[in-house]
C-alpha positions as CSV (number, residue, x, y, z in Angstrom):
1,X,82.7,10.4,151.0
2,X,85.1,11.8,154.3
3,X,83.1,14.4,156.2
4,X,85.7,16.3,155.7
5,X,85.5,16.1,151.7
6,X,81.6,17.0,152.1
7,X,82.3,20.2,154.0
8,X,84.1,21.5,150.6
9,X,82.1,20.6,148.1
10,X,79.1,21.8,150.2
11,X,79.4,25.2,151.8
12,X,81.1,27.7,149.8
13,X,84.1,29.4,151.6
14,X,83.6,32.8,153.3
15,X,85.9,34.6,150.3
16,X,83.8,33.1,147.5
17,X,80.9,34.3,149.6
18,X,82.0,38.1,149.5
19,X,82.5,38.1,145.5
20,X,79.2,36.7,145.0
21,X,77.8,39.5,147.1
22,X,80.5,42.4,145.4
23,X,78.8,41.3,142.0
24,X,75.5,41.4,142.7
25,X,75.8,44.6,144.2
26,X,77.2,46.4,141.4
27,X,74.7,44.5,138.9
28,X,72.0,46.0,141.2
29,X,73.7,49.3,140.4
30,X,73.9,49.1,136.9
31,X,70.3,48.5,137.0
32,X,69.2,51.7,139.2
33,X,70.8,53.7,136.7
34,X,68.9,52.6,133.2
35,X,69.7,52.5,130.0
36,X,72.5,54.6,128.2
37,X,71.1,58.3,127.1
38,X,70.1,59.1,123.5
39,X,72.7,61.3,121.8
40,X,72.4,65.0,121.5
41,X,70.5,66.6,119.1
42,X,72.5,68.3,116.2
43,X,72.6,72.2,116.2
44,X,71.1,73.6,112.6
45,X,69.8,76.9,111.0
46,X,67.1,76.9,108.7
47,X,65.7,79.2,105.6
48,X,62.5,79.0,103.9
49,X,61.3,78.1,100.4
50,X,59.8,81.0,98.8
51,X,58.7,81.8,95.5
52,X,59.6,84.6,93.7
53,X,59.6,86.0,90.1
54,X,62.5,84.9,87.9
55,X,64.5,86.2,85.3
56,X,67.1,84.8,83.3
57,X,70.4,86.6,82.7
58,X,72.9,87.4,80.0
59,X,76.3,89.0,81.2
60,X,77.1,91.2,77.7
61,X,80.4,92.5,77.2
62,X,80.5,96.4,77.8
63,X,83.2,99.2,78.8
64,X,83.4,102.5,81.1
65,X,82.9,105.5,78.8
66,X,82.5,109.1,79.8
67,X,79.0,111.1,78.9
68,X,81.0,114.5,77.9
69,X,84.3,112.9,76.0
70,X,85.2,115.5,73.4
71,X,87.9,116.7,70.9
72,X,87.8,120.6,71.6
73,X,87.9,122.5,68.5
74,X,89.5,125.8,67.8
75,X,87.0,128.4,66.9
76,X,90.0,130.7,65.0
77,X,93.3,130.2,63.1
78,X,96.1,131.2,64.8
79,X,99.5,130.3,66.6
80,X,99.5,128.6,69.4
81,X,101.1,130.6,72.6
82,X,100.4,128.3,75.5
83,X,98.4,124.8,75.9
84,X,97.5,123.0,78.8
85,X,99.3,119.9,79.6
86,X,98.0,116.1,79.7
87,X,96.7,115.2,82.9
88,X,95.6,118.3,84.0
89,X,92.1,119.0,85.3
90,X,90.2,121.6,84.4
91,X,86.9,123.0,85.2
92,X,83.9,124.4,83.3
93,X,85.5,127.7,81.6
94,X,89.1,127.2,82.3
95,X,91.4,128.2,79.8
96,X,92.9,125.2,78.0
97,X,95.0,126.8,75.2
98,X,96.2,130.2,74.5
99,X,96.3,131.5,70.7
100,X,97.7,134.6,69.5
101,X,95.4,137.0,69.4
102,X,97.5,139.8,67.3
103,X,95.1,140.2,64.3
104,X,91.5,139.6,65.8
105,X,92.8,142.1,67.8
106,X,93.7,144.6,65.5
107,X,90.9,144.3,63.0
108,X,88.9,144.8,66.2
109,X,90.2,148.5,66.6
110,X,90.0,149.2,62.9
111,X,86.4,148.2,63.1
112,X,85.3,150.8,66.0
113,X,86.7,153.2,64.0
114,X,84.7,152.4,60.9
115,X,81.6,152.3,63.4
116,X,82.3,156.2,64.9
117,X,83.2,157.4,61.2
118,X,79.3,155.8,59.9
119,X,78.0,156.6,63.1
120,X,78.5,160.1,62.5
121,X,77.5,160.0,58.9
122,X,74.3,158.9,60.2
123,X,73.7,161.9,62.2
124,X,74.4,164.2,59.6
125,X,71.8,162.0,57.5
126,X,69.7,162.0,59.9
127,X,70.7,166.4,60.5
128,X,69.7,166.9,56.4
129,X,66.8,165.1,56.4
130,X,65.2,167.3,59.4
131,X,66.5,169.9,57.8
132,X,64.6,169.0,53.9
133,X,61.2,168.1,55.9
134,X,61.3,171.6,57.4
135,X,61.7,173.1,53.5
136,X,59.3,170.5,52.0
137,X,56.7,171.8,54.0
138,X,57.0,175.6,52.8
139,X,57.4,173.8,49.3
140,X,60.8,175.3,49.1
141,X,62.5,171.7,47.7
142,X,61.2,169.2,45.2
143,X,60.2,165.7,46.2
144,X,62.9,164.1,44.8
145,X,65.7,165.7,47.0
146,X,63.3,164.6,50.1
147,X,63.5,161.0,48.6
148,X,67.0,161.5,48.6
149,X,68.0,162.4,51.9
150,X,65.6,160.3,53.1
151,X,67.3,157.1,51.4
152,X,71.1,158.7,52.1
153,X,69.9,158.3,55.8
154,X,68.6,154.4,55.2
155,X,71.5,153.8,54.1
156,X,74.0,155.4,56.7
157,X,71.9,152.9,59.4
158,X,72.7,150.3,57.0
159,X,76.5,151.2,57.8
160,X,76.4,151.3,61.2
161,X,74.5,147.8,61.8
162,X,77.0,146.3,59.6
163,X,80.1,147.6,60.9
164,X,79.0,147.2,64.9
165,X,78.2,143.6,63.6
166,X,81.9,143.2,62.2
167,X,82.9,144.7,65.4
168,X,81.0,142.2,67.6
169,X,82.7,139.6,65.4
170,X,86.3,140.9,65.7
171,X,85.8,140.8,69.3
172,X,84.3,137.6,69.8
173,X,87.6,135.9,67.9
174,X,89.5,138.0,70.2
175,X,87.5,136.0,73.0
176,X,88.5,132.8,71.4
177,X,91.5,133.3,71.2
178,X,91.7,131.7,74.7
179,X,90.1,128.1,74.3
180,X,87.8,127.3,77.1
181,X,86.5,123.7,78.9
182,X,82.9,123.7,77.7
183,X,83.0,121.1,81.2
184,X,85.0,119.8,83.4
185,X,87.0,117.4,82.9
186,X,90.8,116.0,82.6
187,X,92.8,116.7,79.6
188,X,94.0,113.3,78.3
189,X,95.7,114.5,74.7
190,X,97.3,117.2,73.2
191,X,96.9,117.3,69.4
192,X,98.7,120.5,69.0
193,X,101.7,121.6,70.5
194,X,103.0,125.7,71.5
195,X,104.3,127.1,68.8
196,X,102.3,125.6,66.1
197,X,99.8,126.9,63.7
198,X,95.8,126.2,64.4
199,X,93.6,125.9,61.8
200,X,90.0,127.4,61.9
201,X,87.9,123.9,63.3
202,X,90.9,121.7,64.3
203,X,91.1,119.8,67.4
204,X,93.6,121.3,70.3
205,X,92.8,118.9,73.3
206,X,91.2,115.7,74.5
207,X,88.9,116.7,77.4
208,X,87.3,113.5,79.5
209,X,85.0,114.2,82.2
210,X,85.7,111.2,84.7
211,X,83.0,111.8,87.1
212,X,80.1,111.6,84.8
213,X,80.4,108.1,83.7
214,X,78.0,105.2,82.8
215,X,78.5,101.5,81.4
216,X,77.9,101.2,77.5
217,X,77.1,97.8,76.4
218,X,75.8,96.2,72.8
219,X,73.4,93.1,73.1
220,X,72.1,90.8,70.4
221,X,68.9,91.8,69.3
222,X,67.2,89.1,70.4
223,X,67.4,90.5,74.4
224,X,65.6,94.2,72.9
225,X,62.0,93.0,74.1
226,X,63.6,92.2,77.8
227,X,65.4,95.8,78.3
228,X,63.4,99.2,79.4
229,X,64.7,102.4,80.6
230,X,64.6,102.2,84.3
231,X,65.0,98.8,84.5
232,X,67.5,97.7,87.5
233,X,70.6,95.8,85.8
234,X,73.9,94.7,87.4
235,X,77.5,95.8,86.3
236,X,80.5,93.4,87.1
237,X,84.1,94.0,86.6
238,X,87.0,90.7,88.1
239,X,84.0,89.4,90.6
240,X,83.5,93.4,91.7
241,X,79.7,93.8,90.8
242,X,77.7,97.0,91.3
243,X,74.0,97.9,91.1
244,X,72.7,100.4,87.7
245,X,69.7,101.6,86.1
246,X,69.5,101.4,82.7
247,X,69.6,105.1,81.3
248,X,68.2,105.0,77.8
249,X,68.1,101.8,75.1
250,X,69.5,102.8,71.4
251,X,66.3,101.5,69.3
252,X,68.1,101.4,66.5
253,X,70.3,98.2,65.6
254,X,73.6,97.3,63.5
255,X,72.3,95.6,60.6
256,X,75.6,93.9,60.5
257,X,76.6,93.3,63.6
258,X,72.8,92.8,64.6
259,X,73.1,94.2,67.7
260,X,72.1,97.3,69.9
261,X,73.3,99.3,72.4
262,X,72.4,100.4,76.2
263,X,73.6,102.2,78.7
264,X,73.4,101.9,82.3
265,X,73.9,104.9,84.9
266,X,75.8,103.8,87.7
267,X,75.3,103.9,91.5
268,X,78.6,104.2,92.7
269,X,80.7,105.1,90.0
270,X,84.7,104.3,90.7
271,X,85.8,102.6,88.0
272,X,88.2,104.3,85.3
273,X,86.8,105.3,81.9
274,X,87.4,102.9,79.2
275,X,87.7,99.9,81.9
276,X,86.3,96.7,80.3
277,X,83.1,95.3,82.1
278,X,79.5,93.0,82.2
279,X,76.2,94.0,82.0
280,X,73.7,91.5,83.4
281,X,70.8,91.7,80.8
282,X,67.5,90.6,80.9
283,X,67.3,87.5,78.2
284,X,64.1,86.0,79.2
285,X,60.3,87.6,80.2
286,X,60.2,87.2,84.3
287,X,58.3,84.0,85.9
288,X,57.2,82.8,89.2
289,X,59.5,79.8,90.6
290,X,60.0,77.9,93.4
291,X,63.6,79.3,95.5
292,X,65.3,77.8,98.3
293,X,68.3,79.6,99.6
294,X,71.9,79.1,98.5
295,X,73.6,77.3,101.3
296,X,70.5,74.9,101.4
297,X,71.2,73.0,98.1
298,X,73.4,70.1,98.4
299,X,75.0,69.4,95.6
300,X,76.9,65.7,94.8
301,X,77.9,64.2,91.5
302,X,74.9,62.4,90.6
303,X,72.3,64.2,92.3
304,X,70.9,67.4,94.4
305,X,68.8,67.6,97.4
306,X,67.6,69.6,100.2
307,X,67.4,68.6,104.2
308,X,64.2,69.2,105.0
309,X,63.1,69.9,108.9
310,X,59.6,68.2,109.8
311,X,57.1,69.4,112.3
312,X,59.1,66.7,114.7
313,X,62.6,68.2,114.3
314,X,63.9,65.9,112.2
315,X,65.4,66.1,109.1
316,X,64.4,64.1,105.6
317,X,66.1,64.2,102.1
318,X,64.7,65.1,99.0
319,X,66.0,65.0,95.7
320,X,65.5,68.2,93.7
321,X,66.6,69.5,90.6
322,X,68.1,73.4,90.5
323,X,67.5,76.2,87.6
324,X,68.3,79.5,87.9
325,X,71.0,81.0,90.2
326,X,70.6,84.6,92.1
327,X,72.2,86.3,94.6
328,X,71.0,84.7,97.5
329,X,68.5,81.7,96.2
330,X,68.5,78.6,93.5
331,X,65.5,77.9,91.8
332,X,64.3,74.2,92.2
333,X,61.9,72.1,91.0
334,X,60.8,69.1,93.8
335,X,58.3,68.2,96.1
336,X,58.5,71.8,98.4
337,X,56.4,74.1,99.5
338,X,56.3,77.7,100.0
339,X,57.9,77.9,103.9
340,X,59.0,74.4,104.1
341,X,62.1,74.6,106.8
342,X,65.8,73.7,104.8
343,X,68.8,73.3,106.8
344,X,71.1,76.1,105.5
345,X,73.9,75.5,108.5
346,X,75.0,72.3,110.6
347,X,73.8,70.2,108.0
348,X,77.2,68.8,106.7
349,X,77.2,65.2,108.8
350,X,73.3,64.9,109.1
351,X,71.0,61.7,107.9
352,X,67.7,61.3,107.0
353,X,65.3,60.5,110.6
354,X,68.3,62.6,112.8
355,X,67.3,65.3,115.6
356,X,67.9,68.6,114.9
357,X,67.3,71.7,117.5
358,X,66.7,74.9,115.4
359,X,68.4,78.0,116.4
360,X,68.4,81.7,114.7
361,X,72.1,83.3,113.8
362,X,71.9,85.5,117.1
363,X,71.7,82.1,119.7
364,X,74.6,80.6,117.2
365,X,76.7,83.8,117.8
366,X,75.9,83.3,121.5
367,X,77.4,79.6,121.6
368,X,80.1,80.3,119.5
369,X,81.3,83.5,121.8
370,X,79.8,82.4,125.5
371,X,79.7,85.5,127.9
C-alpha cells in the first residue's frame, strides 16, 4: 500500500471530523433534557352517591277544573230585561241579569197596606181589651166577653205577623229580581237570552271562577293506600311540570270504573280551566335506595356504568344497573357506596386508570370565562 493510499484510509478528513462532533453534540442535548412529559390530566366534576327514600310514580290522567263552577239559578219567574254577556267578569255581588220586577213589585205595595189596615185592628184589639179588664174588675161584664176580646186581639197579632211576613217576601223577590255573582268569576254561557221568559229555578248564566283552580285526577284503586292529604305530588302539562299538594282524597270509589278521585291544590296556578294534564301519584310505599346523580350514569346498548374517582385521582369503571328515575338522581344497584366520587362532567373521552384533576362548577366557570 502507497503512503499516500494509507493517509485516506487512516485519518479521517477534517469535514468528517466536524459531523462527528455536530452529532454528538446534539445527542448530548437530547439527553440533558429527559424523557418526554406525561400528558395532562383531564379536567372533571364530580357528584356523590347518596341514598335516599324512593318512591315509585304513576302519571294519571287529570284536567284543570275550577272549585266554584256553577249554573246560577233564578230565584223568581219573570222576563228577562238585561243579561250580562259571555266573557264578562264579574265580581262577588255584581249584577249578572236583570228581570222585570213589575209584579213582586206591586204585590209588595198591596202588602204594606194589608200590614197598616191589621196593624191598626190590632190596636183597637188591643184598645177593647184594656177597656173590658177595666169593667171585669167592677164585675160590670161577664167572662165570656173578656175571653172574647181577649182572643179578637190574638188573633189581630196573628194578622200582622202574617202579612209583615208576605211583605218581607214580596220584597225579597223584588231583590231578586236582579241576579247576583254569589263569587267572582267569568261568565262563560248564557242560557237565557233578553227578552225571554224565566222560570222559577232555571239556569241564567255559566259563572267560572278562573283563579280558584286545582287539578282533579281519577286513579285506579289500587294507588288509594299510597295517596294522603298533604302529600306533595307533581302536575305536568307538554313537559311544563309544577309542584301541588294534594287537597282532599274522594274515599269513595266507582264500582265500575274502579277508580277514585283526588285533587291537588296548585302552587302557581296559570293554566286554563278545563286544560288536560298528569298527576304524578304515589304507586308504591317509599324505600331507601342507592342514587347517583343523573349526568353520572352512562348509558350504552348493552350495559350501564358509572366513572368512579379513586383516592389517587384516577378514574375506574363499574357496571351498574339503574331503577328508578327523579328529578336529579337514578337509582342503582352496583358496588357503590354512600359518597363514592362519580364523574358527572368531562367524562365523555375518559378510560379506566386515566388522571383526572377535580374541580367545583365555580373554578369551571373561571376557565371557561378567564378574567
Amino acid at each position: 500500500m502507497s503512503a499516500s493510499r494509507a493517509r485516506l484510509v487512516g485519518h479521517p478528513s477534517r469535514a468528517a471530523l466536524a459531523g462527528i462532533a455536530a452529532a454528538s453534540a446534539l445527542t448530548g442535548a437530547h439527553a440533558a433534557d429527559g424523557p418526554p412529559p406525561s400528558a395532562p390530566r383531564v379536567v372533571v366534576e364530580v357528584g356523590t352517591v347518596s341514598v335516599r327514600p324512593v318512591t315509585v310514580n304513576s302519571w294519571i290522567p287529570g284536567s284543570i277544573v275550577s272549585r266554584a263552577d256553577a249554573r246560577i239559578a233564578s230565584v223568581i219567574g219573570g222576563r228577562v230585561m238585561w243579561i250580562a254577556e259571555v266573557g264578562t267578569r264579574v265580581r262577588e255581588g255584581d249584577p249578572i241579569a236583570r228581570l222585570d220586577d213589575t209584579m213582586p213589585r206591586l204585590r209588595a205595595e198591596d202588602l204594606r197596606a194589608q200590614v197598616a189596615r191589621v196593624r191598626a185592628q190590632r190596636e183597637v184589639a188591643s184598645s177593647q181589651l184594656e177597656r173590658f179588664n177595666r169593667l171585669a174588675a167592677t164585675q160590670a161584664l161577664s167572662a165570656s166577653q173578656l175571653e172574647d176580646a181577649r182572643a179578637q186581639r190574638e188573633v189581630s197579632a196573628e194578622d200582622v205577623a202574617r202579612a209583615e211576613a208576605q211583605l218581607e217576601q214580596a220584597q225579597y223577590e223584588t231583590s231578586q229580581s236582579v241576579i247576583r255573582a254569589p263569587f267572582p268569576g267569568v261568565v262563560t254561557e248564557r242560557f237565557i237570552q233578553r227578552g225571554e221568559y224565566v222560570q222559577i229555578g232555571a239556569a241564567t248564566v255559566r259563572l267560572v271562577n278562573t283563579t280558584d283552580i286545582e287539578a282533579r285526577a281519577t286513579a285506579a284503586l289500587a294507588l288509594a293506600a299510597n295517596v294522603r292529604p298533604g302529600q306533595q305530588v307533581t302536575v305536568r302539562e307538554h313537559g311544563v311540570e309544577r309542584g301541588g299538594l294534594v287537597r282532599t282524597v274522594v274515599p269513595v270509589g266507582d264500582d265500575r270504573s274502579r277508580q277514585f278521585e283526588v285533587r291537588v291544590t296548585l302552587a302557581d296556578p296559570h293554566w286554563l280551566v278545563g286544560t288536560p294534564v298528569e298527576v304524578s301519584l304515589p304507586s308504591s310505599a317509599a324505600r331507601t335506595a342507592v342514587t347517583v346523580p343523573r349526568d353520572a350514569l352512562v348509558i350504552r346498548q348493552n350495559r350501564s356504568y358509572v366513572l368512579r374517582v379513586t383516592r389517587a385521582d384516577t378514574v375506574e369503571q363499574l357496571d351498574v344497573t339503574p331503577g328508578v328515575g327523579m328529578e336529579d338522581a337514578v337509582e342503582v344497584s352496583g358496588p357503590l357506596s354512600p359518597g363514592d366520587r362519580l364523574v358527572i362532567r368531562g367524562g365523555e373521552r375518559l378510560t379506566a386508570g386515566q388522571a383526572v384533576r377535580v374541580i367545583n362548577p365555580t373554578q369551571r366557570a373561571v376557565q371557561l370565562h378567564p378574567g
